[in-house]
N, C-alpha and C positions, 0 to 999 in steps of 0.2 A: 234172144241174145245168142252170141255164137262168140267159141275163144277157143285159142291155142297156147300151149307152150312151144316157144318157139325155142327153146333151150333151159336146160334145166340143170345143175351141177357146181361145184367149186371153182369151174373154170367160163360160168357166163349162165347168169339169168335172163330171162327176156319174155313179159308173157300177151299176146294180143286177146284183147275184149272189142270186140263190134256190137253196137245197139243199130236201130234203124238211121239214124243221124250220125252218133259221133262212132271213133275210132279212137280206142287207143291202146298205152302200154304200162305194165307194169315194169317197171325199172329197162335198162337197158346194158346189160353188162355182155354185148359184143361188142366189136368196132360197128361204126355203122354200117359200113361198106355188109358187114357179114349179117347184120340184123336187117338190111336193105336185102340181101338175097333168100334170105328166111320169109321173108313175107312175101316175097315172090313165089317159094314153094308152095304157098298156099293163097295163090290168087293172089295176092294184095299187095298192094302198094303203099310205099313210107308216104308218099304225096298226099293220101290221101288221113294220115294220121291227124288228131286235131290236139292231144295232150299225152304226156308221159307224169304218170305217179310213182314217185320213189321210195322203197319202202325203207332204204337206210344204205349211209355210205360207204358199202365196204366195194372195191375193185370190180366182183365179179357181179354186181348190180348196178355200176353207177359209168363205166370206163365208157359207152356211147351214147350217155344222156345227153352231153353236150354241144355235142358234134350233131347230133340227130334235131337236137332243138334250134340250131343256130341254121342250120343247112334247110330244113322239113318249116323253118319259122312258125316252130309249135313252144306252148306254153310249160312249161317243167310244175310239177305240184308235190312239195315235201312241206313238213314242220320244221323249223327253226333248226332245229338240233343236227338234222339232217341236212341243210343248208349249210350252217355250221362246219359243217365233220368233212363235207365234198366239194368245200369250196373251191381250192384248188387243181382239184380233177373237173371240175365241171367249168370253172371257167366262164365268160361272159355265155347266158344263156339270154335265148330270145325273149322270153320271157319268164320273171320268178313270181308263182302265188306259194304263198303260205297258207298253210292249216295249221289245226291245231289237232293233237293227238287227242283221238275220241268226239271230235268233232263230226256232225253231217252238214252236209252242203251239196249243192246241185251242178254238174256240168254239162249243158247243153241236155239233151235227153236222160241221162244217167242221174242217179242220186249214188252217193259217196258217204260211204263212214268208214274211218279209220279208226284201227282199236292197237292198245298198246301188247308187244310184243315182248320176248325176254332173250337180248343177244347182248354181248360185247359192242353196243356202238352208242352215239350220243341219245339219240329215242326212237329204235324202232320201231314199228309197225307192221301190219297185215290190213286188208282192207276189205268189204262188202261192196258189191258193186252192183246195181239194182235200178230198173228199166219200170217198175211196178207190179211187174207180170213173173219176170225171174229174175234171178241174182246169183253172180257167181262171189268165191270168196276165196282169198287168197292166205296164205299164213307157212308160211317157211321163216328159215333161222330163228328159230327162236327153242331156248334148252329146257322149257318146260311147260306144259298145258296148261294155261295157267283157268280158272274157271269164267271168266272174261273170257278168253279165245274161243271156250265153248259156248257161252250165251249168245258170242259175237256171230258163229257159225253156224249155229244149229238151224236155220229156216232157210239155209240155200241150196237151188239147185244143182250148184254146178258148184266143186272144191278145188283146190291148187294146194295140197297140204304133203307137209316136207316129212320125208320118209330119209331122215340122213343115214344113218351104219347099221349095222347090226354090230351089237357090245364086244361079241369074242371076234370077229372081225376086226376091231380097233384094239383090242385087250392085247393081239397075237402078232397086229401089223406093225410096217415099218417107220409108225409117226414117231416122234422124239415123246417120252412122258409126258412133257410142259404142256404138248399140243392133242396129246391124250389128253390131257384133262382139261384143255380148253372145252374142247367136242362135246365130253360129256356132263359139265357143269352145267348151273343152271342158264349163265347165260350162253349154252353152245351152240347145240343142232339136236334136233329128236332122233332115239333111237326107232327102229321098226317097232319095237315091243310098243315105248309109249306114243308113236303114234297112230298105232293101231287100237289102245287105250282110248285114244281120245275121239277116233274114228267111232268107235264103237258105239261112243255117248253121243253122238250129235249125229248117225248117219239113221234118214228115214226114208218112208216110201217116194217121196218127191224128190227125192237126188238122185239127179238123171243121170250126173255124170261125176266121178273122182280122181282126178292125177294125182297119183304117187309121185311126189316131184324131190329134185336137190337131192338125190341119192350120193354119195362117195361111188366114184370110183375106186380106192382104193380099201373101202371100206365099208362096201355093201355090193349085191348083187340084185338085179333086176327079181330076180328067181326068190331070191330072202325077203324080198323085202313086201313081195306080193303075198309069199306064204303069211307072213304075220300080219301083214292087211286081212286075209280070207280067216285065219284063225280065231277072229272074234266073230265071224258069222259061220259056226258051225253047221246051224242049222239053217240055214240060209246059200242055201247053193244062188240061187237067180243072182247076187252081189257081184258076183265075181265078172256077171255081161256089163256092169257099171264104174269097172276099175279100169284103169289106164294108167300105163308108165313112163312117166317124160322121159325124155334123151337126151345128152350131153350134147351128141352133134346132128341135130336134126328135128324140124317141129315135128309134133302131133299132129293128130287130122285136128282141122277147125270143125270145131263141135256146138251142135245145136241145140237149145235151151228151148222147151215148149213151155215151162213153167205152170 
């Protein structure tokens, strides 16, 4: 298996998984026009895409799901709730499947499970995504580890786990209260501390690879948010060749899974 973040941040999600057959994405929160030149930066092609999974409908995950499905006449895959909630941002799509949250089900080569997450939307999610050999997993917005997300996580090779602020970073900045406490509630965004907490409990010798992903701009730093990643492997220097930091305006390298 091989993936990238193609964007990562409050201003547009977007993540590509390739298997030997299919092609696809996690959410799509550029316009397409700009999630079509992201995948060119790393070889690939929207043409060649075969489905988009949605983790939940907020703007900076959902604003080129439809556009990309109607134009790419590929199949969109959320639960009800998420249907629901982006109905009218997303508009007639090519095609709608449902799941159900904590479901597994099979797409073309890929098998699929979705596990429930903890945000402010109608029923987020994070997902496992698995070829039988490896498995990448995904898990952003969501305001607290819950012990599900770590059962959910703990056997995969490759991570997409949301490293959002550091606490005095938000304590100090220019958010309005309301929205400080959005952030750090439980359904907000993880801080570096607790997702390094949660890193710590489900990271093992077979995880090949980890993006630090959905960082604030405004209220983290690439530099913070690695340190409190490395800080739970003290004693473990070799971790830190296996950590990666998504980017707001620009993918990662497409990354390979030997599993």
């Amino acid at each position: 298996m091989r993936f990238s973040v193609l964007g990562s941040g409050s201003k547009g999600n977007c993540v590509y998984i390739e298997n030997e057959r299919t092609s696809i994405l996690i959410d799509g929160g550029f316009s397409g026009k700009e999630i079509e030149a992201r995948l060119r930066q790393i070889d690939r092609s929207a043409e060649d895409l075969d489905a988009i999974f949605v983790t939940h409908e907020h703007h900076d995950h959902i604003c080129g799901v439809g556009i990309m499905s109607r134009r790419c006449k590929i199949p969109v895959f959320a639960n009800p709730g998420t249907f629901a909630g982006a109905e009218k941002r997303l508009k007639k799509l090519h095609k709608r499947c449902e799941f159900t949250t904590g479901e597994q089900f099979s797409f073309q080569d890929l098998h699929i499970r979705s596990f429930a997450t903890s945000h402010d939307t109608n029923d987020p999610v994070g997902f496992i995504f698995s070829n039988g050999h490896s498995s990448v997993g995904f898990c952003t917005d969501t305001g607290i580890a819950t012990r599900l997300i770590q059962t959910r996580m703990m056997k995969c090779n490759g991570l997409i786990i949301e490293f959002n602020h550091d606490p005095e970073m938000l304590k100090t900045g220019p958010y309005p209260p309301a929205l400080k406490q959005r952030v750090r509630s439980s359904h907000g965004h993880l801080s570096n501390e607790d997702a390094a907490s949660l890193l710590s409990t489900i990271f093992h010798d077979q995880m090949e690879r980890v993006v630090l992903a959905h960082l604030s701009e405004t209220n983290n730093t690439p530099d913070l948010a690695l340190r409190a990643a490395l800080s739970a492997f003290p004693d473990e220097p070799e971790v830190r060749k296996r950590l990666q930091i998504s980017e707001q305006r620009r993918p990662t390298t497409l990354f390979t899974l030997a599993g």
